[in-house]
C-alpha positions as CSV (number, residue, x, y, z in Angstrom):
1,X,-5.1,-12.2,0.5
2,X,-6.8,-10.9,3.4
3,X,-4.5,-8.6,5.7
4,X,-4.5,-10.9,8.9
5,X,-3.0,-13.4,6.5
6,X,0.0,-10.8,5.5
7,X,0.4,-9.9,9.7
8,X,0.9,-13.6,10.3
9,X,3.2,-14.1,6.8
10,X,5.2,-10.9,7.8
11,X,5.6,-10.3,11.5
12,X,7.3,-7.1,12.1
13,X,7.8,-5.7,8.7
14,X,7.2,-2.8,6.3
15,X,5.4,-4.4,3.4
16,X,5.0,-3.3,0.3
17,X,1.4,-4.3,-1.4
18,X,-1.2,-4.0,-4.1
19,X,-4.6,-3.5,-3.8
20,X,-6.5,-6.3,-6.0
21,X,-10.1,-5.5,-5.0
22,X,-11.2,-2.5,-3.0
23,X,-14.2,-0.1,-2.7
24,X,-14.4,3.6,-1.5
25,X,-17.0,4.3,0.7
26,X,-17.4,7.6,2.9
27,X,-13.9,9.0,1.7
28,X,-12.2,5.7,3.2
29,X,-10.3,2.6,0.7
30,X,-11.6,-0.5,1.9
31,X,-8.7,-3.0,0.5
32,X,-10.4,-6.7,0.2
33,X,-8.0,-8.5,-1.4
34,X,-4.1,-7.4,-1.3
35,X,-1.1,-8.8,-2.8
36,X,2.5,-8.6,-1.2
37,X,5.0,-7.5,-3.8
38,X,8.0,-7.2,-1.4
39,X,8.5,-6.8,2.4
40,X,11.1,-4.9,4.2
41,X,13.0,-4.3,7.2
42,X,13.0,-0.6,8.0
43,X,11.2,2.4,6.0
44,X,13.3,4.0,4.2
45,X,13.5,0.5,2.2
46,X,9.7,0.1,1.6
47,X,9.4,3.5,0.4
48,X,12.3,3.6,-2.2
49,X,10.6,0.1,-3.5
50,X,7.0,2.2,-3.9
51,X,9.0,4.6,-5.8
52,X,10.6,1.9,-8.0
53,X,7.8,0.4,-8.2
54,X,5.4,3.1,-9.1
55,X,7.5,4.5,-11.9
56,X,7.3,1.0,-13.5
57,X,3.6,0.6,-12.9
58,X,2.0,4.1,-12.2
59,X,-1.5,2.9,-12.4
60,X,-1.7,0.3,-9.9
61,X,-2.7,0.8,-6.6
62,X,0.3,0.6,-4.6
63,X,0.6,1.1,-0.9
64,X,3.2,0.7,2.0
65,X,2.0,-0.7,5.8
66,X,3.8,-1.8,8.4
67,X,2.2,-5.4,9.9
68,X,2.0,-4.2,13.6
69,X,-1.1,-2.4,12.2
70,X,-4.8,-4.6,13.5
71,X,-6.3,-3.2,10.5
72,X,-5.3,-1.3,7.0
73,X,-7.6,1.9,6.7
74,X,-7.0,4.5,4.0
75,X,-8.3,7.9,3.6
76,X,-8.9,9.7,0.1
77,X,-7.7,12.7,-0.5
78,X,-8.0,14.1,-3.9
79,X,-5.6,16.4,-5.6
80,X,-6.8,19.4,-8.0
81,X,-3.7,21.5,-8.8
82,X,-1.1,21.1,-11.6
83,X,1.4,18.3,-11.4
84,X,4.8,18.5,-12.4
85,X,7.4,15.6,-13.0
86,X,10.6,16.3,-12.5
């Protein structure tokens, strides 16, 4: 699903989605095709259902938008230090 399909499906609301297809190109995630997992009326919601979300299924590209956005643009940043789960 393209994302002008997900701002007319979800007016007004933090959504929860998946990247199916992207590319990086110049440090930025172009996202091509995006799947809706859940949407959500206010923040905090959408970012406690990444974190449920995630721990189930830590190696899919997750992200959280809110529709009032024209376009989805996402910047890499990549992390070199030690991790450590809690």
């Amino acid at each position: 699903m393209k994302w002008g399909e997900i701002t007319e499906l979800h007016p007004g609301s933090f959504v929860l989605v998946e990247a199916i297809k992207a590319s990086s190109s110049n440090r930025m995630r172009q996202l091509e095709d995006i799947a809706v997992i859940q949407d959500y009326d206010n923040p905090q919601e959408a970012w406690s259902g990444y974190k449920e979300f995630h721990k189930l299924h830590p190696t899919r590209e997750l992200y959280v938008f809110h529709t009032s956005r024209s376009d989805v643009e996402v910047v890499e940043e990549f992390f070199s230090g030690v991790r450590q789960r809690i």
